[in-house]
C-alpha positions as a Python dict, from the first residue, in 0.01 Angstrom:
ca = {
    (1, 'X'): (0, 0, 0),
    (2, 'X'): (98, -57, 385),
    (3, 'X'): (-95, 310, 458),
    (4, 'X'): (-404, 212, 259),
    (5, 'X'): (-415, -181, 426),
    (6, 'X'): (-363, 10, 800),
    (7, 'X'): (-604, 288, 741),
    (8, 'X'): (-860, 16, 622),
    (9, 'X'): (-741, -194, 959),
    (10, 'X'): (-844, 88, 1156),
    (11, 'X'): (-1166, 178, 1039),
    (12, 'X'): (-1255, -170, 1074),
    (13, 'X'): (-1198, -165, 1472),
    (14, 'X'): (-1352, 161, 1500),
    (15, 'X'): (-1712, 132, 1536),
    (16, 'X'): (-1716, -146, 1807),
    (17, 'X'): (-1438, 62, 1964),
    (18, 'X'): (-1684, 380, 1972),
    (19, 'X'): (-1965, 185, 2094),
    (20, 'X'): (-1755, 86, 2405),
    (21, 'X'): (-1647, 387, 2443),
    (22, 'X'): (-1966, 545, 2411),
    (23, 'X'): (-2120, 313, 2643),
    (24, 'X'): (-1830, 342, 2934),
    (25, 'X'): (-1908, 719, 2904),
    (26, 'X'): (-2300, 673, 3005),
    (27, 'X'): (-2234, 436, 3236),
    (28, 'X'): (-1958, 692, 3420),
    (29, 'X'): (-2209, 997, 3393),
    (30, 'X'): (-2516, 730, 3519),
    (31, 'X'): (-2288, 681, 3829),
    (32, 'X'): (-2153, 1019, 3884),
    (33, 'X'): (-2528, 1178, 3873),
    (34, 'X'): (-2633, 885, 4095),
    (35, 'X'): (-2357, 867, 4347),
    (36, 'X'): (-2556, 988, 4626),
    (37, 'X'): (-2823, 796, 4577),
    (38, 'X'): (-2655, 526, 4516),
    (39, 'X'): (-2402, 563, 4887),
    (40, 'X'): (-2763, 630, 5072),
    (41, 'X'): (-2887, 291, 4909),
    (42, 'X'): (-2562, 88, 5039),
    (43, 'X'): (-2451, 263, 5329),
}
């Protein structure tokens, strides 16, 4: 019962954990592929 009610728990949380996750990555890649444009823009 306790495995079945955490297991449920979990894939609950999941999706909107993914997406975050998900998004963080793209973000991290959009600045790594963009950091020298980006330091010629500021600097």
């Amino acid at each position: 019962m306790e495995f079945k009610r955490k297991f449920g728990k979990q894939r609950k949380s999941k999706p909107k954990k993914g997406l975050f996750l998900i998004l963080l990555l793209i973000v991290a890649l959009y600045l790594w592929f963009n950091a020298e444009s980006l330091m010629n823009a500021f600097f």
